[in-house]
Backbone bond lengths (Angstrom), bond angles and torsions (degrees), N, CA, C in turn:
res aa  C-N    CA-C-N  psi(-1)  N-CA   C-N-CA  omega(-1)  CA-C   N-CA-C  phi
1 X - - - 1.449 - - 1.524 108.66 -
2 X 1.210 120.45 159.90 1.504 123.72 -162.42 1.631 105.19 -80.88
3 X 1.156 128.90 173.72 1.274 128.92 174.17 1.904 104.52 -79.87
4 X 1.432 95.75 -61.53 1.436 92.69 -146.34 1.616 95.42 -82.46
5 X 1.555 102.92 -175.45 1.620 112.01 -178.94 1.551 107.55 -123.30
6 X 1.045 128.46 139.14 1.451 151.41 165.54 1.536 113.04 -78.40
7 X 1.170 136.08 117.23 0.907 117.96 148.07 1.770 137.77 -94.91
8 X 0.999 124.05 124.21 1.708 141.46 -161.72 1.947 101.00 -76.89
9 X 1.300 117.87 -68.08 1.092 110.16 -174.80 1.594 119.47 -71.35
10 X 1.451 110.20 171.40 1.637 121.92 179.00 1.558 98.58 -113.12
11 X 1.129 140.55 15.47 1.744 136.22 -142.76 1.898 86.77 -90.70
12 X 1.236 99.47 156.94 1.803 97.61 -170.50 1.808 117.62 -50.01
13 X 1.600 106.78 -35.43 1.308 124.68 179.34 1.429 115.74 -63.62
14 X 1.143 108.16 -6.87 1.454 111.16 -174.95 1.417 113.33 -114.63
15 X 1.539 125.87 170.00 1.444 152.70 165.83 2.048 99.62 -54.95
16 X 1.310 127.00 129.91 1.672 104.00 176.30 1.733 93.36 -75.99
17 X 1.045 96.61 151.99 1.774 135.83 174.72 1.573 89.23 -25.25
18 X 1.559 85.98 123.87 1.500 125.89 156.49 1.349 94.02 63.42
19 X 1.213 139.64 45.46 1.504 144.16 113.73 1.576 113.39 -44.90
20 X 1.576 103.83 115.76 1.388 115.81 -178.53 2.094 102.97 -102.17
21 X 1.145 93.84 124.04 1.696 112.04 179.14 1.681 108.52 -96.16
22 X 1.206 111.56 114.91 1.725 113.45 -174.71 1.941 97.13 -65.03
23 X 0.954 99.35 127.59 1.878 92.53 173.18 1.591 101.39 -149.37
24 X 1.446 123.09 160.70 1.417 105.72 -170.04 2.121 79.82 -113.20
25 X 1.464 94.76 162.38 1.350 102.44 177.81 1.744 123.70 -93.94
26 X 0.903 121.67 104.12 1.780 110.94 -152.94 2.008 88.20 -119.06
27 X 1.093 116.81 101.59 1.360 100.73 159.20 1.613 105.50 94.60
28 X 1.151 121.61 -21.68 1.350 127.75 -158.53 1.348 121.78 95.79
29 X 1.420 115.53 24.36 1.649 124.97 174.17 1.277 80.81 -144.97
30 X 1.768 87.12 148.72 1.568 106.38 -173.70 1.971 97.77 -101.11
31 X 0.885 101.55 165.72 1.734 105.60 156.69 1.861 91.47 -150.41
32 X 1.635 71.52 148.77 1.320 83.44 174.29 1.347 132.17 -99.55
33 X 1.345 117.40 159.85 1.336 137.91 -174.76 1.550 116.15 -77.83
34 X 1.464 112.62 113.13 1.495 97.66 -174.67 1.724 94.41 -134.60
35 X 1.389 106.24 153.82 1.634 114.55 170.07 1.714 109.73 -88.29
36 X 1.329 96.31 142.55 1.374 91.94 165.70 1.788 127.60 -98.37
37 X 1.390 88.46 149.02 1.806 102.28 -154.47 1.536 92.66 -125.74
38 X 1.574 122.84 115.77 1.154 132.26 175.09 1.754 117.64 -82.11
39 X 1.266 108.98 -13.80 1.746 139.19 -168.73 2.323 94.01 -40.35
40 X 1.202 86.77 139.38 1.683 98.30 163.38 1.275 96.47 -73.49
41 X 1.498 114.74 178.95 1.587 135.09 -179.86 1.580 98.60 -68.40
42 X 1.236 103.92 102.01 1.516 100.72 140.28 2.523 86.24 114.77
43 X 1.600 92.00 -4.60 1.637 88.52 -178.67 1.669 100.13 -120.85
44 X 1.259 118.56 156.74 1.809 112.96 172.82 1.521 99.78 -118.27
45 X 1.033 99.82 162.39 1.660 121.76 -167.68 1.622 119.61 -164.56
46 X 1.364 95.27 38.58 1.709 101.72 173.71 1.022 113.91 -27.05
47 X 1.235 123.76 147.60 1.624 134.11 -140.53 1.877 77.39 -123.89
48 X 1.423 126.65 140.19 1.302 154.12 -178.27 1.154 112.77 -154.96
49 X 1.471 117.39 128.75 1.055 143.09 130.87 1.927 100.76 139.86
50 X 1.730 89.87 -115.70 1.366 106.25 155.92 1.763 127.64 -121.72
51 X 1.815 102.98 143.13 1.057 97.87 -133.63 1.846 89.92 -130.56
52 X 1.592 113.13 120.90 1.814 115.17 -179.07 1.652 85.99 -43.34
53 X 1.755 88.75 154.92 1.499 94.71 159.58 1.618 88.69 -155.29
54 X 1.638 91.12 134.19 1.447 105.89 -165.63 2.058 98.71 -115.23
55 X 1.666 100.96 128.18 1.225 106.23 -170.79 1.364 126.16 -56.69
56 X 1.256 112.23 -37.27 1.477 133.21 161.97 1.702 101.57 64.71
57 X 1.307 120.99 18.63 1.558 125.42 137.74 1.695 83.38 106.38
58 X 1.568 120.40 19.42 1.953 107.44 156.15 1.275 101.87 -113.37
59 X 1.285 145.26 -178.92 0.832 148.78 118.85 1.565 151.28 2.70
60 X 1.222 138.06 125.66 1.501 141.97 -179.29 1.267 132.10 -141.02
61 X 1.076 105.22 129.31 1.784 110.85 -169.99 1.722 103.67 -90.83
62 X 1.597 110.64 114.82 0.966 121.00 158.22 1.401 110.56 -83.55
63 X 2.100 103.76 137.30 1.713 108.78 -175.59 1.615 84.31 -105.78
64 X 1.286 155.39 -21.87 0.639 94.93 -169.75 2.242 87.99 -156.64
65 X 1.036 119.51 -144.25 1.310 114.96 -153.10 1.972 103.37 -96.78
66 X 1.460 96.70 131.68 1.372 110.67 -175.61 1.255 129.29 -83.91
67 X 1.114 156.08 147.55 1.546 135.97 -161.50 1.493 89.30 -108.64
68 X 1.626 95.92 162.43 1.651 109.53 -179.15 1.756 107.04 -42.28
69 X 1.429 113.34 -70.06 1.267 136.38 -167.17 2.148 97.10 -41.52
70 X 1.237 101.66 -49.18 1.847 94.32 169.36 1.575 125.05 -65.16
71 X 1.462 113.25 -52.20 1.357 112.16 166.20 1.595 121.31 -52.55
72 X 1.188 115.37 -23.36 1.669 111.81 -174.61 1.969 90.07 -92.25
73 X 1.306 115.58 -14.31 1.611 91.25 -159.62 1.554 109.01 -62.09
74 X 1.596 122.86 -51.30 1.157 124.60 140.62 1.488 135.60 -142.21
75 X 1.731 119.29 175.33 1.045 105.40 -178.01 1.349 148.02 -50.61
76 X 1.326 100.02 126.37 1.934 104.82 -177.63 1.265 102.71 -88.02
77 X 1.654 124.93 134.69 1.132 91.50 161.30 1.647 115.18 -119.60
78 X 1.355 132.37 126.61 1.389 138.15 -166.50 1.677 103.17 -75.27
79 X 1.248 111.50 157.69 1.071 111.20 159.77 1.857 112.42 -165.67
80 X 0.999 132.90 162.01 1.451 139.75 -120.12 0.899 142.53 128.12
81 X 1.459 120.81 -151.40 1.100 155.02 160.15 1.334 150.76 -118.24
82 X 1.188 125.83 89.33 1.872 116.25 -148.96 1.749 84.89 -109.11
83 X 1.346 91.73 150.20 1.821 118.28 -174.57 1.274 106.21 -153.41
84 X 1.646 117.19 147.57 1.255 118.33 -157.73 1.669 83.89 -172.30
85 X 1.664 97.46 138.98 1.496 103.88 176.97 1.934 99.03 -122.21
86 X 1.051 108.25 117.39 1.127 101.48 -173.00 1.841 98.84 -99.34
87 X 1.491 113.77 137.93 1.204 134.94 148.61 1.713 123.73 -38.53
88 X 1.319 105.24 137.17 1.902 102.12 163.47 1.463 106.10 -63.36
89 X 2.057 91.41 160.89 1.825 90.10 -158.24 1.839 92.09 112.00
90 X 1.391 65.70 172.93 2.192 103.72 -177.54 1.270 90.95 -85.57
91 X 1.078 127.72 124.03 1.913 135.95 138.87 1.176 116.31 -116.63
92 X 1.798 116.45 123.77 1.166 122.62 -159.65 1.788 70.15 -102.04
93 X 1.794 110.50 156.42 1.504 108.53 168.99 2.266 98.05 -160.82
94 X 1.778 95.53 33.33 0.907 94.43 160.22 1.642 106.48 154.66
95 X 0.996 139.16 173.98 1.720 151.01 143.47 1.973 109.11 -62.59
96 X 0.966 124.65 112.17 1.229 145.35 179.12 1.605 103.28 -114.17
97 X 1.631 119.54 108.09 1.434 130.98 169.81 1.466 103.18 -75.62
98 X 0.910 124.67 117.13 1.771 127.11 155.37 1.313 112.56 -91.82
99 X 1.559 117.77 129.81 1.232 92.78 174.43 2.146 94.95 -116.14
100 X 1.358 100.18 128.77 1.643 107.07 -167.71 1.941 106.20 -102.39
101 X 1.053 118.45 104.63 1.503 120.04 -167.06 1.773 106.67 -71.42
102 X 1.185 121.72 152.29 1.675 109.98 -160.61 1.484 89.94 -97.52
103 X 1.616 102.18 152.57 1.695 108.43 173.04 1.934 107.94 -97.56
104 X 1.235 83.09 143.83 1.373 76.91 -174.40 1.760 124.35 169.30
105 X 1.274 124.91 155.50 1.638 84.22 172.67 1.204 107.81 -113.42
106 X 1.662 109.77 -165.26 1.491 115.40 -126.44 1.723 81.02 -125.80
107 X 1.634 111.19 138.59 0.962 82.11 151.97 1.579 90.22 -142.54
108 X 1.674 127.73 164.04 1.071 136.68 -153.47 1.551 110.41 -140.41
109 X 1.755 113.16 123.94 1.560 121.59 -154.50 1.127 95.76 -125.86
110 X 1.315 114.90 -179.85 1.625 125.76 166.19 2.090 88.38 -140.56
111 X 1.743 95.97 165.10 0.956 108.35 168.39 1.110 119.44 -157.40
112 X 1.788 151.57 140.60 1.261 142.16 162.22 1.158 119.02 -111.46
113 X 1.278 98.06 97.92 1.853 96.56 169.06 1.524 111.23 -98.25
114 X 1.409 93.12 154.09 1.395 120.97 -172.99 1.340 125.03 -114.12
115 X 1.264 153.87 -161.37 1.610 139.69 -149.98 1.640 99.00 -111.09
116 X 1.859 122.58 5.36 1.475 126.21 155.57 1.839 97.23 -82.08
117 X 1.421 112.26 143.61 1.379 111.49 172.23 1.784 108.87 -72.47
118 X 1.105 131.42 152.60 1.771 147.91 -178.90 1.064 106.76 -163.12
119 X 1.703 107.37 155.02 1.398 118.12 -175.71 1.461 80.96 -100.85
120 X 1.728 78.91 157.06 1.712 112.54 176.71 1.085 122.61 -107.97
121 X 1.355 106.31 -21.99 1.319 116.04 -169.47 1.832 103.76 -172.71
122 X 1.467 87.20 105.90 1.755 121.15 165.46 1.718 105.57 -26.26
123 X 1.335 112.04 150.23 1.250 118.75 168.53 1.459 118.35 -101.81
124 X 1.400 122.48 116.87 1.545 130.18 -154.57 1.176 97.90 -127.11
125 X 1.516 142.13 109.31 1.238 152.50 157.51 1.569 98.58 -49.59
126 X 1.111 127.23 -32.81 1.728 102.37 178.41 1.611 106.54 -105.41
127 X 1.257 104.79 52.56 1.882 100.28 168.42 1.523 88.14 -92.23
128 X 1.329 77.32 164.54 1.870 100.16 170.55 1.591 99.65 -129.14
129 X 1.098 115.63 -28.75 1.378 110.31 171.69 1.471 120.81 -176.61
130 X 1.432 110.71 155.84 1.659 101.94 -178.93 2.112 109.41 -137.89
131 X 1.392 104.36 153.15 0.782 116.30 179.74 1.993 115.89 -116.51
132 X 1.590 110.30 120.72 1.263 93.97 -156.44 2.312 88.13 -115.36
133 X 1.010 129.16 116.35 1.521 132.05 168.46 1.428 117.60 -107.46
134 X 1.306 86.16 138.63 1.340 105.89 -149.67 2.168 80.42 -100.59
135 X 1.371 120.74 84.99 1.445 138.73 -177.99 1.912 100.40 -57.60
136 X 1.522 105.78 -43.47 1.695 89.52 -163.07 1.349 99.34 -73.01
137 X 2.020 102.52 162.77 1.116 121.45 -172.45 1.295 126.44 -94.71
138 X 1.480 110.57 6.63 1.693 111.06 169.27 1.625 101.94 -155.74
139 X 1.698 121.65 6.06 1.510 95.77 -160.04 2.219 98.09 -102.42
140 X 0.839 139.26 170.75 1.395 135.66 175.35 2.088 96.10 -105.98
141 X 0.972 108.07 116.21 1.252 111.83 153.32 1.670 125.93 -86.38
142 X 1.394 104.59 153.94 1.694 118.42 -165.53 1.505 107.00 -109.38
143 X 1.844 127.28 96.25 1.240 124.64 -179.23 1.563 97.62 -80.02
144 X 1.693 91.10 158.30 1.690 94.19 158.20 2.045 110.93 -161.45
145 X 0.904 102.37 -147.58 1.863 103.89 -171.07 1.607 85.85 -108.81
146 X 1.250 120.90 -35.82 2.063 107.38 -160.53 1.550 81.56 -144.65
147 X 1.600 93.76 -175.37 1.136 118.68 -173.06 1.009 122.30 -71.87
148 X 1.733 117.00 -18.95 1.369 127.05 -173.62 1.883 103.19 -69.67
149 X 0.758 101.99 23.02 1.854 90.88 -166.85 1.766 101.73 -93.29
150 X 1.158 100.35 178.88 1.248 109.66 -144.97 1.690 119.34 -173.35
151 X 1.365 105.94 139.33 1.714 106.20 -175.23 1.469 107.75 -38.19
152 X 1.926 117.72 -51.19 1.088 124.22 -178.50 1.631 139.30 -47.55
153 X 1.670 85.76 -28.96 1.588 100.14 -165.79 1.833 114.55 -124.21
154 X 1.201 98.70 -37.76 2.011 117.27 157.68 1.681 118.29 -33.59
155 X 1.106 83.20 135.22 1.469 91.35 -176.37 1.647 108.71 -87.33
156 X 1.827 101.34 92.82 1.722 101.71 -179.99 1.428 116.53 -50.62
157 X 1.591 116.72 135.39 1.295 123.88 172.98 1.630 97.74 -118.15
158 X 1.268 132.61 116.39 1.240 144.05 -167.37 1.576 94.25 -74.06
159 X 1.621 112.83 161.81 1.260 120.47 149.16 1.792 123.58 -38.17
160 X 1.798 107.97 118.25 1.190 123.89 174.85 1.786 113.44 67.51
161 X 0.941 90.24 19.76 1.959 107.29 175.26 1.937 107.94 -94.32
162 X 0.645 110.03 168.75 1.478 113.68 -168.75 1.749 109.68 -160.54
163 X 1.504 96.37 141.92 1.550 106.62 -167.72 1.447 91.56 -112.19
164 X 1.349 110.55 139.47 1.851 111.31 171.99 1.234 98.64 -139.80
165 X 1.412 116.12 125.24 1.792 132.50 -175.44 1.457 95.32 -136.82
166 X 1.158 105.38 114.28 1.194 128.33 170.28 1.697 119.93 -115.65
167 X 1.422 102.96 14.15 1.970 103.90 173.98 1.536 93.16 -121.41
168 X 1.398 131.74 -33.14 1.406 103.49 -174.93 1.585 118.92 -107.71
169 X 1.800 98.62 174.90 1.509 89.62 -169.21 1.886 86.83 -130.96
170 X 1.123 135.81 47.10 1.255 140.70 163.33 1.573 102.86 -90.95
171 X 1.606 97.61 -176.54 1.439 104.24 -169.66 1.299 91.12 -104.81
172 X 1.826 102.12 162.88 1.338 111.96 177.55 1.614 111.14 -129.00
173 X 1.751 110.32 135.92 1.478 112.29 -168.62 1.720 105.82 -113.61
174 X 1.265 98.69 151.49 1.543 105.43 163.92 1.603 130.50 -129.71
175 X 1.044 112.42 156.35 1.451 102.85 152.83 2.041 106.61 -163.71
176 X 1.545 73.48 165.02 1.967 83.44 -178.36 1.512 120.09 -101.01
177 X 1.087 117.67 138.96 1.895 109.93 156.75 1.179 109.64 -54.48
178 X 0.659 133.01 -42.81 1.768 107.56 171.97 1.659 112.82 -162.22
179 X 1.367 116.07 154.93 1.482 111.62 179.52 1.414 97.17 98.51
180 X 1.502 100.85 -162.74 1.274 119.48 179.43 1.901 125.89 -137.86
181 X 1.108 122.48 119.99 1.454 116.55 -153.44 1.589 107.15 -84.49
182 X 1.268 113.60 -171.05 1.316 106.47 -177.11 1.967 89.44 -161.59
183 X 1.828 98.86 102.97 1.432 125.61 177.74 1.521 112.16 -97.73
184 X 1.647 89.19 122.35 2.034 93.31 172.46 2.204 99.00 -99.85
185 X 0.839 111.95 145.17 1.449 98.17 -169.15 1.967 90.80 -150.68
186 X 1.740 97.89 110.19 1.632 89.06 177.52 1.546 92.60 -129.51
187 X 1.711 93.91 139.35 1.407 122.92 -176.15 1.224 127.53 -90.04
188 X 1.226 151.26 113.52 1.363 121.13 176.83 1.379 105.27 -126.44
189 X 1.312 114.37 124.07 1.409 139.05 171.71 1.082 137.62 -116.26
């Protein structure tokens, strides 16, 4: 069937005779073809060239390929179906976190350091990992690598906060601004 439409009658409701209307033919109903006109009331401003198009929370059909800098501007969100035939061979098809828990046993300390720096915890070439809790109920303790550490430079662990290092096997020191702390510290090696 043809695209466009003819119109036959002159009756007031109508286009006068043989006014042709651009419409595309979909199904056997036409819709019509219209340009877009950016114009205020009563001015035109046919819209040329290339033109923003803002999603406004429906949907949009991308024709064709987006550059990095568009996909990051904001979220797309896809939805579907993704399929992929992968070839023999290595195919990397992403970063995969494992998280692998260490075997080992446990052993479990307390410690109170006070506003002289002390280690808390010994340096053991066979840790696999340590867990350092910070038990008191209002004071911030000050971690560090040596003794030299310090309110200034220690890595504050607030009341009921907890440090978990699972890559090193050095010792770990503390001390408080003032008072006396109260450290749960479990090892597993």
């Amino acid at each position: 069937m043809a695209d466009d439409v003819t119109f036959q009658s002159a009756t007031p409701a109508t286009p006068p005779a043989a006014t042709v209307i651009a419409t595309d033919d979909v199904g056997g109903k036409h819709y019509q073809r219209i340009k877009l006109d950016l114009g205020a009331d009563g001015a035109a401003a046919p819209a040329v060239g290339s033109l923003p198009v803002s999603d406004n929370g429906g949907s949009l059909t991308v024709d064709g390929p987006l550059t990095d800098a568009q996909l990051r501007a904001v979220a797309v969100p896809v939805s579907g179906t993704v399929t992929t035939t992968l070839g023999t061979g290595t195919a990397n098809i992403g970063d995969v976190d494992v998280l692998t828990l260490p075997k080992g046993s446990k052993t479990i300390t307390s410690a109170a350091p006070t506003t002289a720096a002390a280690s808390v915890l010994a340096a053991n070439a066979n840790r696999k990992s340590a867990t350092i809790l910070n038990a008191h109920a209002t004071l911030t303790v000050y971690l560090g690598a040596s003794g030299a550490v310090t309110t200034a430079n220690g890595l504050p662990l607030a009341a009921g906060a907890s440090l978990a290092d699972a890559v090193s096997t050095d010792a770990w020191f503390a001390i408080m601004a003032s008072g006396t702390g109260d450290l749960r510290i479990v090892e597993v090696a």
